[in-house]
PDB file of N, CA, C and O in Angstrom:
ATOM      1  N   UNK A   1     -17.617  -0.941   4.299  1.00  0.00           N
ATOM      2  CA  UNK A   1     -16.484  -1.377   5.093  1.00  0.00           C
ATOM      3  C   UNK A   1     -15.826  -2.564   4.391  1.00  0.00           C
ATOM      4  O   UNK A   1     -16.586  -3.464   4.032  1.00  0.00           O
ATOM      5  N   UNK A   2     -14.359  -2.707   4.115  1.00  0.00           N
ATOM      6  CA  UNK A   2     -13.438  -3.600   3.641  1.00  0.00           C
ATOM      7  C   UNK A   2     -13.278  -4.539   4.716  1.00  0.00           C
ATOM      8  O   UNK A   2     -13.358  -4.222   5.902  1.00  0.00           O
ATOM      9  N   UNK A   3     -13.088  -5.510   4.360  1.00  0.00           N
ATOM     10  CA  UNK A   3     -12.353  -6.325   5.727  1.00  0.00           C
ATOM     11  C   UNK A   3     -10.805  -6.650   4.656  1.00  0.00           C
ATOM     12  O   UNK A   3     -10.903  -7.031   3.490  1.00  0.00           O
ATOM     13  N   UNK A   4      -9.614  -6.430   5.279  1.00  0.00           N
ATOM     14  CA  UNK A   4      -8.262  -5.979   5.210  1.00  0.00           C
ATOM     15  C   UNK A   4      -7.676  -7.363   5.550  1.00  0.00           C
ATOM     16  O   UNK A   4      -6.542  -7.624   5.148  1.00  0.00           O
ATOM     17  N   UNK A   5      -8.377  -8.268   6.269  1.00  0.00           N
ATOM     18  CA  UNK A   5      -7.682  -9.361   6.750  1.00  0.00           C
ATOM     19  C   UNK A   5      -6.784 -10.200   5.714  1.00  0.00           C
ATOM     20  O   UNK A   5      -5.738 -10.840   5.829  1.00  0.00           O
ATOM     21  N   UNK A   6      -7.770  -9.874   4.513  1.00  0.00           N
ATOM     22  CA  UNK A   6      -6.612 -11.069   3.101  1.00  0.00           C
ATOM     23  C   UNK A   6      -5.389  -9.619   2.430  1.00  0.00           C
ATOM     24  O   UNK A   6      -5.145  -9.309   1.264  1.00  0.00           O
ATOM     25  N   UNK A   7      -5.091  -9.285   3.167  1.00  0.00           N
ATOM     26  CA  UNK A   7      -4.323  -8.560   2.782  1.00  0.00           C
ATOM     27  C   UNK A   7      -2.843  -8.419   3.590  1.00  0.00           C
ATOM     28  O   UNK A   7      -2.719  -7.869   4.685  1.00  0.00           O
ATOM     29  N   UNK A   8      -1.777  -9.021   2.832  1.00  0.00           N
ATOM     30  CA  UNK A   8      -0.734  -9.778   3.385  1.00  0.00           C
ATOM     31  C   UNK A   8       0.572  -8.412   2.796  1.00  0.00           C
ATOM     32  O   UNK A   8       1.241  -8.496   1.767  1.00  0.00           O
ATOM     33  N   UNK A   9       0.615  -7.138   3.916  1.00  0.00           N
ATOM     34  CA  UNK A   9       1.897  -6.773   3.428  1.00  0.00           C
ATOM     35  C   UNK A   9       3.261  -6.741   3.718  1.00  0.00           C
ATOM     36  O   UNK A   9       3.744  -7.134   4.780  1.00  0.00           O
ATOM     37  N   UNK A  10       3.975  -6.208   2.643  1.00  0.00           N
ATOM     38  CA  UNK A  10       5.729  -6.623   2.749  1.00  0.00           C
ATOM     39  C   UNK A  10       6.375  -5.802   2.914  1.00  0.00           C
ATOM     40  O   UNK A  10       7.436  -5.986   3.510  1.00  0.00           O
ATOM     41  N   UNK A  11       6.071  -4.754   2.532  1.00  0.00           N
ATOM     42  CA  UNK A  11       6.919  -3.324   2.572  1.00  0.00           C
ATOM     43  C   UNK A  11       5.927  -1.930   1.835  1.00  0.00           C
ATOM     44  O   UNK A  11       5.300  -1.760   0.789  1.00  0.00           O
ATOM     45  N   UNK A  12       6.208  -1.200   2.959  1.00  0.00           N
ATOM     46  CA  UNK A  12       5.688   0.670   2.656  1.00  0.00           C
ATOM     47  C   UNK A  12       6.699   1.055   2.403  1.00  0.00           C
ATOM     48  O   UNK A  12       7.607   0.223   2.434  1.00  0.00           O
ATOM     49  N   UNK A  13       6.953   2.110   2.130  1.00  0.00           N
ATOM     50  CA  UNK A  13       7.526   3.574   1.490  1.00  0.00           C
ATOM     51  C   UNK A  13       6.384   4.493   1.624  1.00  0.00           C
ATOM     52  O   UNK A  13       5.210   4.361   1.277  1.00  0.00           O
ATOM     53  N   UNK A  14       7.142   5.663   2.335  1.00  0.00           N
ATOM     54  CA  UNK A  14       6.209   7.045   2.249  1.00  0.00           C
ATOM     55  C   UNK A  14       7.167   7.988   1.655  1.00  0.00           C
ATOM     56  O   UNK A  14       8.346   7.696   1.460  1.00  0.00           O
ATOM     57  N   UNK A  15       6.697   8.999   1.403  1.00  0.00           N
ATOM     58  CA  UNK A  15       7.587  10.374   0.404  1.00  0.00           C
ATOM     59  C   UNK A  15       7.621  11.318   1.388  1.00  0.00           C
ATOM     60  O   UNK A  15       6.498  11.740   1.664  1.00  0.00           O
ATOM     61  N   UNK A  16       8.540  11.811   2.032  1.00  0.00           N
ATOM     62  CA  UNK A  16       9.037  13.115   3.106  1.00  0.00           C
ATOM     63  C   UNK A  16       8.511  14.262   2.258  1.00  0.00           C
ATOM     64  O   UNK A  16       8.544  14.518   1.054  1.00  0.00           O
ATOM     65  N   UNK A  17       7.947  14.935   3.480  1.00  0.00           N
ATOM     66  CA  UNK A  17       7.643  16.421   2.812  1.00  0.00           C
ATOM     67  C   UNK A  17       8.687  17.234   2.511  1.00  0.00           C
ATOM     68  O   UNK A  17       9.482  17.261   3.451  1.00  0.00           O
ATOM     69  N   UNK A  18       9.064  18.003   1.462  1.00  0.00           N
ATOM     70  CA  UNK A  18      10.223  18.536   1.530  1.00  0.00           C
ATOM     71  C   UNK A  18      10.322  19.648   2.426  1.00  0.00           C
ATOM     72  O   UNK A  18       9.361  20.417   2.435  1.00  0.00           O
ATOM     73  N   UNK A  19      11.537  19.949   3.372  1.00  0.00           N
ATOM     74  CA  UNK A  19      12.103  20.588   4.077  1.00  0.00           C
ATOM     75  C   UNK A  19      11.837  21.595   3.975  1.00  0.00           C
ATOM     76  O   UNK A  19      12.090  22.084   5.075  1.00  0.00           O
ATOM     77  N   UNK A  20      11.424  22.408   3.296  1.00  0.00           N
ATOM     78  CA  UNK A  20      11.251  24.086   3.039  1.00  0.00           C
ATOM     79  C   UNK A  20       9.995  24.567   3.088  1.00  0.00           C
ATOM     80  O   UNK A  20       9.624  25.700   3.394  1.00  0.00           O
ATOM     81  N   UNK A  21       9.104  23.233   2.630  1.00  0.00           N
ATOM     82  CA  UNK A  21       7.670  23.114   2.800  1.00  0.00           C
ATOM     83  C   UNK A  21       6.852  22.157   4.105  1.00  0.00           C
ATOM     84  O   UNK A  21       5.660  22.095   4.405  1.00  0.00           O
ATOM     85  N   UNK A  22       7.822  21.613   4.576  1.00  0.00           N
ATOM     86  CA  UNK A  22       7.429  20.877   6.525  1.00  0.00           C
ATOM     87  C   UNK A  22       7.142  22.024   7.636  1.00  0.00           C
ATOM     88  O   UNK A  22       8.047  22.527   8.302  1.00  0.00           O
ATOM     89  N   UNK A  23       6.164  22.277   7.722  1.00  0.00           N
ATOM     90  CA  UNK A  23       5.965  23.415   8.977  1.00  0.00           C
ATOM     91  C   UNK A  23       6.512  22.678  10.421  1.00  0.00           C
ATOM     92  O   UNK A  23       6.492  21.454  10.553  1.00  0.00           O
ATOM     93  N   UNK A  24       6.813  23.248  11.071  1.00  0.00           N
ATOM     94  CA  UNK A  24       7.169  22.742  12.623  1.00  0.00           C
ATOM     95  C   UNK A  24       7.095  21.579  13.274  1.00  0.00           C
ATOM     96  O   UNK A  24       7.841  20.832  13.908  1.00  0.00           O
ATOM     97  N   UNK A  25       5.573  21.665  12.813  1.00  0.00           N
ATOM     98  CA  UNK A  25       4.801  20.582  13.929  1.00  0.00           C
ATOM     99  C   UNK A  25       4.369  19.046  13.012  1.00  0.00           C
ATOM    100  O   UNK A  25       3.498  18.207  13.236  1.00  0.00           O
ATOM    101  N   UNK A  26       5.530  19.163  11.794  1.00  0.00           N
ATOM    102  CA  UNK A  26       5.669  18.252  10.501  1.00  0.00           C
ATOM    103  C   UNK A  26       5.877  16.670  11.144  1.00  0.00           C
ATOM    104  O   UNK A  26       5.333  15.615  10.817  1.00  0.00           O
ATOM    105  N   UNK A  27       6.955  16.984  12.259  1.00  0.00           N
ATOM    106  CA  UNK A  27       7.206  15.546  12.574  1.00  0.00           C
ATOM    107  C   UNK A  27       6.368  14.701  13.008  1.00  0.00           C
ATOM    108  O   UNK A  27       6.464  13.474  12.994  1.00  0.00           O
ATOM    109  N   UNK A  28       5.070  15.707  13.619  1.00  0.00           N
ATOM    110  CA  UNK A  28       3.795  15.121  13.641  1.00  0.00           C
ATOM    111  C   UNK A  28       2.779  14.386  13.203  1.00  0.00           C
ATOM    112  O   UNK A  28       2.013  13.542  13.668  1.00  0.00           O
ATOM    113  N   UNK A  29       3.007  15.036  11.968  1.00  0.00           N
ATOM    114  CA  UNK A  29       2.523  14.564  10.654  1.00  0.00           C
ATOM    115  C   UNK A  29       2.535  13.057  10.365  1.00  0.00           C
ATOM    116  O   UNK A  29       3.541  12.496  10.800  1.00  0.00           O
ATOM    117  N   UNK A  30       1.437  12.081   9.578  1.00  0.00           N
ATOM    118  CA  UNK A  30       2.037  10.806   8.751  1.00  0.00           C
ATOM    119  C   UNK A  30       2.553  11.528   7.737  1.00  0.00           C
ATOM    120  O   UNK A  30       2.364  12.731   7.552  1.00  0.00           O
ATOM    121  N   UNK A  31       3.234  10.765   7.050  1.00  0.00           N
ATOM    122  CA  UNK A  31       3.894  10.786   5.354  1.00  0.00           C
ATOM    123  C   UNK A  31       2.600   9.812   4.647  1.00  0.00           C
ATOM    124  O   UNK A  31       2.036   8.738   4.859  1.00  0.00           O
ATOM    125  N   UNK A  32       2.545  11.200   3.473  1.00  0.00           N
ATOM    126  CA  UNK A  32       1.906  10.116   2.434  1.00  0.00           C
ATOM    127  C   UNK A  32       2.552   9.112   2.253  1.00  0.00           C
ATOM    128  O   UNK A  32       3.780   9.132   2.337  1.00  0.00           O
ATOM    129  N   UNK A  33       1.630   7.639   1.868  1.00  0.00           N
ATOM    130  CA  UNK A  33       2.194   6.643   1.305  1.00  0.00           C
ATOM    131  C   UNK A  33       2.513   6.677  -0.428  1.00  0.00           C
ATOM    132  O   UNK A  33       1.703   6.710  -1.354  1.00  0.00           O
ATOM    133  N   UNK A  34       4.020   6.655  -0.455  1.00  0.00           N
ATOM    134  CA  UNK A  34       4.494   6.499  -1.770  1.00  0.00           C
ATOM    135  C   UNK A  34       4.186   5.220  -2.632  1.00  0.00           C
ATOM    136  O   UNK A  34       3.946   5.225  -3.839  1.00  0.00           O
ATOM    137  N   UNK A  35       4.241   3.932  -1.661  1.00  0.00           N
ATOM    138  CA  UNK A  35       4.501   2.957  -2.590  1.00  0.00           C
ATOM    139  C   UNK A  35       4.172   1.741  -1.803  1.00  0.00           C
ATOM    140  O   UNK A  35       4.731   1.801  -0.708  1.00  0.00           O
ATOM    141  N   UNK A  36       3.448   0.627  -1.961  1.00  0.00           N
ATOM    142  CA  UNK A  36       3.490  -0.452  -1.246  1.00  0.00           C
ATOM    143  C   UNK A  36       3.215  -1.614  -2.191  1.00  0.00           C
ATOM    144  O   UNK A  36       2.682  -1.722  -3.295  1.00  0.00           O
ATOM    145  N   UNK A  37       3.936  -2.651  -1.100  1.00  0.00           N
ATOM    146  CA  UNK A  37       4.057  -4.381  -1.650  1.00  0.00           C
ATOM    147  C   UNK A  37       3.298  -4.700  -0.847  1.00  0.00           C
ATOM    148  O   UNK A  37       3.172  -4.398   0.339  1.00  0.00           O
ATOM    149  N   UNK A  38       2.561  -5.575  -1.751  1.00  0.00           N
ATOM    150  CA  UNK A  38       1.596  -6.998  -0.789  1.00  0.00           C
ATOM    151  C   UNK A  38       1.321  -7.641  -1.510  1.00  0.00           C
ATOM    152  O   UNK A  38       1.720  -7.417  -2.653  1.00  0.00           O
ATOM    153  N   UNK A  39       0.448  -8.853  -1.231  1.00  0.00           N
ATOM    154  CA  UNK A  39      -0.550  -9.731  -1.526  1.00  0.00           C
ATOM    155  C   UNK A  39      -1.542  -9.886  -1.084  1.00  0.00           C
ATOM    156  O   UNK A  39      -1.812 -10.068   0.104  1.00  0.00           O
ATOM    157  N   UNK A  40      -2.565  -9.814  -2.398  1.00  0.00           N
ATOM    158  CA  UNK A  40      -3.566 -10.302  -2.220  1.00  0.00           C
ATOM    159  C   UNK A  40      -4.461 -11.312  -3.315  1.00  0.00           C
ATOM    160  O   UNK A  40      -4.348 -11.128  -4.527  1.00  0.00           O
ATOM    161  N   UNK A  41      -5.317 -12.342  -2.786  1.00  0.00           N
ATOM    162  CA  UNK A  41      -5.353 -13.003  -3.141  1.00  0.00           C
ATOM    163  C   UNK A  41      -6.647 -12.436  -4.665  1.00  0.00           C
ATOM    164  O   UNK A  41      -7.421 -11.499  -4.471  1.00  0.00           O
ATOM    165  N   UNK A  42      -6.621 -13.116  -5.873  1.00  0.00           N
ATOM    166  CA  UNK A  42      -6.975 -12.685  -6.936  1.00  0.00           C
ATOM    167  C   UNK A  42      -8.369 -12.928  -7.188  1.00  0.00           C
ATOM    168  O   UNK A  42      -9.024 -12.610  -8.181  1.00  0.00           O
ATOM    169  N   UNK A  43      -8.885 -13.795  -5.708  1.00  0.00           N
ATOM    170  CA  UNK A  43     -10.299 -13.974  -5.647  1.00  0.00           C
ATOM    171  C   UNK A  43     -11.422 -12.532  -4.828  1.00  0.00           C
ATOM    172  O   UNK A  43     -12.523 -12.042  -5.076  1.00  0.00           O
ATOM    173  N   UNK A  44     -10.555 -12.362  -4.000  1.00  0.00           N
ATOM    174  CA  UNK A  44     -10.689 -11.113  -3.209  1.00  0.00           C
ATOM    175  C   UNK A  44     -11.201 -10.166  -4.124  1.00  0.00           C
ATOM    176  O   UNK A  44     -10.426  -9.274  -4.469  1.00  0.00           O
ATOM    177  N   UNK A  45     -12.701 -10.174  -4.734  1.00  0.00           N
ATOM    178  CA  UNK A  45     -12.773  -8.988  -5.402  1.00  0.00           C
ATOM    179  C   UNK A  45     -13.133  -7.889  -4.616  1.00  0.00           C
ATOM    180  O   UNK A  45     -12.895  -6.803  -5.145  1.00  0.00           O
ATOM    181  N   UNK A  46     -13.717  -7.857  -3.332  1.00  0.00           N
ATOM    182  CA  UNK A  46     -13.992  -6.666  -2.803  1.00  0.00           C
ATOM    183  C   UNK A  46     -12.520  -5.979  -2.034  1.00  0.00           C
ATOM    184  O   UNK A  46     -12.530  -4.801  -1.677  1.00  0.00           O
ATOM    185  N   UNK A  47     -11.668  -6.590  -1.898  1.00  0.00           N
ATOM    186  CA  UNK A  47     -10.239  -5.748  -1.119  1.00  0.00           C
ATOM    187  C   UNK A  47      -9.695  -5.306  -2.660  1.00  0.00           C
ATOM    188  O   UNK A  47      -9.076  -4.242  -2.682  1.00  0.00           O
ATOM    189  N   UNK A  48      -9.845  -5.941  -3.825  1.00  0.00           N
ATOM    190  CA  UNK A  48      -9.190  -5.392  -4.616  1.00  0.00           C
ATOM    191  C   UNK A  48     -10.111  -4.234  -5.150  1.00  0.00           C
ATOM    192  O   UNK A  48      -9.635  -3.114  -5.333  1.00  0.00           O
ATOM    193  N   UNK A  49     -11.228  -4.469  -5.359  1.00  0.00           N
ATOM    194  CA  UNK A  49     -11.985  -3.033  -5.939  1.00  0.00           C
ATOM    195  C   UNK A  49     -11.705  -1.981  -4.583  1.00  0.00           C
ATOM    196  O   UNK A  49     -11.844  -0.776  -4.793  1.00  0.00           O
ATOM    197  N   UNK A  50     -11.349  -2.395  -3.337  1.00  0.00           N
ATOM    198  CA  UNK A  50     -11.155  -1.249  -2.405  1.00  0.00           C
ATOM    199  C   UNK A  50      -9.574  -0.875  -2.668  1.00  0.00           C
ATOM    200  O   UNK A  50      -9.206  -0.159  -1.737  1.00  0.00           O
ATOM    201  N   UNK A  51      -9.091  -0.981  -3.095  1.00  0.00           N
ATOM    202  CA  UNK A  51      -7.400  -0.794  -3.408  1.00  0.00           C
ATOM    203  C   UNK A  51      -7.362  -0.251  -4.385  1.00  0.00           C
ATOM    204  O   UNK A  51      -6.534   0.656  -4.466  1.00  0.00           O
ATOM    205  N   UNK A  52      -8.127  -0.511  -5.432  1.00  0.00           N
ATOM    206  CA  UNK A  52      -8.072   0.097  -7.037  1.00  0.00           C
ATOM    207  C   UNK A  52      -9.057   1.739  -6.424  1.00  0.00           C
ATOM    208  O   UNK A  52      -8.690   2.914  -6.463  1.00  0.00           O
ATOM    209  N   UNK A  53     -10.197   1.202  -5.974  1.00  0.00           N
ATOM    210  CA  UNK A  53     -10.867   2.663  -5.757  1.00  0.00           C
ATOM    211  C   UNK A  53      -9.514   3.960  -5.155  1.00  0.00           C
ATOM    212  O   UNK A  53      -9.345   5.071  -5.658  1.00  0.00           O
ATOM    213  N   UNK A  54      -8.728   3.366  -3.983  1.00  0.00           N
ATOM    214  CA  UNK A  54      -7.672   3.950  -3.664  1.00  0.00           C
ATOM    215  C   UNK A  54      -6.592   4.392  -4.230  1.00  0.00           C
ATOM    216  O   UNK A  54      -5.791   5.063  -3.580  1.00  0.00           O
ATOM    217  N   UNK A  55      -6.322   3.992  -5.962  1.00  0.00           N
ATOM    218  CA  UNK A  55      -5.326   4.738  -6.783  1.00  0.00           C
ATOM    219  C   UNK A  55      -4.657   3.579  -6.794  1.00  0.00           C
ATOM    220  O   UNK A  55      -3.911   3.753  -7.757  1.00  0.00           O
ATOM    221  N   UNK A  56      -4.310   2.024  -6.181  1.00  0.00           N
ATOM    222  CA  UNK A  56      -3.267   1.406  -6.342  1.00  0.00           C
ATOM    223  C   UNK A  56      -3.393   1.039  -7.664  1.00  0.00           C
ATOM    224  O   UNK A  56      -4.432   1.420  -8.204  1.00  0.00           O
ATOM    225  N   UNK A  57      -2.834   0.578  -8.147  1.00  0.00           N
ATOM    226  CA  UNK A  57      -2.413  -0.725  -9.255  1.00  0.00           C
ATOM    227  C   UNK A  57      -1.652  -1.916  -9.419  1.00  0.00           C
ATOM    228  O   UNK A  57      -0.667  -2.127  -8.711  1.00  0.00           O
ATOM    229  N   UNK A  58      -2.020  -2.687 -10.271  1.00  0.00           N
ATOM    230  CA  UNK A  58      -1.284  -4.184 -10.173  1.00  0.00           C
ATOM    231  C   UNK A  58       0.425  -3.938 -10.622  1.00  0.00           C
ATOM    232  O   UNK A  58       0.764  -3.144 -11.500  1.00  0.00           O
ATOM    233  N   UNK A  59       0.986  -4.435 -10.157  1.00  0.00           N
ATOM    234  CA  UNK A  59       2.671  -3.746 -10.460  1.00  0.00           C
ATOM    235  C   UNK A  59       2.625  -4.938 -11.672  1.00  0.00           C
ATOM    236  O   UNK A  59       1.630  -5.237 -12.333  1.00  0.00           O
ATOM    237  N   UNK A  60       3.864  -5.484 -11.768  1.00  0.00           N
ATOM    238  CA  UNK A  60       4.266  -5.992 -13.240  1.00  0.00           C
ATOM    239  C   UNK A  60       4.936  -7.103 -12.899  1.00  0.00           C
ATOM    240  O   UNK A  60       5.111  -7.973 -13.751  1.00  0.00           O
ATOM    241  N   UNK A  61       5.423  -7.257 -11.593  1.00  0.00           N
ATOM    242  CA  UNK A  61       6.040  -7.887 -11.036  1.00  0.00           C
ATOM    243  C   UNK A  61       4.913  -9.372 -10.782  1.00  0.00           C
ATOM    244  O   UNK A  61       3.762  -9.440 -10.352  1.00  0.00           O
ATOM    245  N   UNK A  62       5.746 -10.278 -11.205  1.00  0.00           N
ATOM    246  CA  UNK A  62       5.114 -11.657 -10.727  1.00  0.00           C
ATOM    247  C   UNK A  62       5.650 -12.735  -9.782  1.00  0.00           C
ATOM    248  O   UNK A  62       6.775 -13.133 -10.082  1.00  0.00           O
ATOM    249  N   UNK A  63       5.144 -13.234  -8.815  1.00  0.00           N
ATOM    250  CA  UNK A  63       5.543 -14.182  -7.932  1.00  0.00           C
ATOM    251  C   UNK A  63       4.989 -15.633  -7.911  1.00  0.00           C
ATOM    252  O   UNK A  63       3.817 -16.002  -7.833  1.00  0.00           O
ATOM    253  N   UNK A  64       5.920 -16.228  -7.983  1.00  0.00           N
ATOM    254  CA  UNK A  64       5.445 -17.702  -7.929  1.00  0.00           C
ATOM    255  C   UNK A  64       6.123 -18.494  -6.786  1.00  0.00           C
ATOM    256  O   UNK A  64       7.317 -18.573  -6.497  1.00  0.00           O
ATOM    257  N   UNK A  65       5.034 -19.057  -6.215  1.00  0.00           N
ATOM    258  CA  UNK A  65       5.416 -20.035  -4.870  1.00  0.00           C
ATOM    259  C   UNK A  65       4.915 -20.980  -4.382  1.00  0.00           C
ATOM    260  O   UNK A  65       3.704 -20.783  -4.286  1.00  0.00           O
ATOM    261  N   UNK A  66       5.214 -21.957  -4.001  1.00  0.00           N
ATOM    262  CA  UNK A  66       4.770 -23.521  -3.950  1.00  0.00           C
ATOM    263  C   UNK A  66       5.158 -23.917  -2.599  1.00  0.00           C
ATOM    264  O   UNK A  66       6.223 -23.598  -2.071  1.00  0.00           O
ATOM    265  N   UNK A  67       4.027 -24.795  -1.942  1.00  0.00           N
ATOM    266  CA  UNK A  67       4.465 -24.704  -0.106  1.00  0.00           C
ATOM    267  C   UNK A  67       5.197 -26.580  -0.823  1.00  0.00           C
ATOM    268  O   UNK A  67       4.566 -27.437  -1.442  1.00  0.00           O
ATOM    269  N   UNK A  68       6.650 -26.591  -0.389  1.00  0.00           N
ATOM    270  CA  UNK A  68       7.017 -27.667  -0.188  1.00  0.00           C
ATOM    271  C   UNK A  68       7.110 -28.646   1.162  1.00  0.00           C
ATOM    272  O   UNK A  68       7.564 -29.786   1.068  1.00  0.00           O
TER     273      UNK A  68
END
């Protein structure tokens, strides 16, 4: 079991099933998740080995922020 708590997100994206391939009862359905932003902190090795086990990866993107 993960504990999720250091895990600070910003935005999902999921990918729609395409239309020809959505059976009926589709709207029912979740959408896979396409894509997500967060933070987490770089000490966190067990949320990150649970995120990496899950297919994510570190994006490329860097943030820097300072509490004034």
């Amino acid at each position: 079991m993960v504990n999720l708590s250091g895990l600070q997100v910003e935005t999902l994206e999921t990918q729609p099933a395409r239309p020809s391939q959505a059976p009926p009862e589709a709207s029912q359905r979740r959408e896979p998740l396409r894509r997500g932003e967060g933070q987490v902190a770089r000490e966190n090795f067990d949320l990150l080995g649970f995120l990496y086990s899950c297919g994510f990866e570190p994006s490329q993107r860097l943030v820097f922020a300072r509490e004034v």
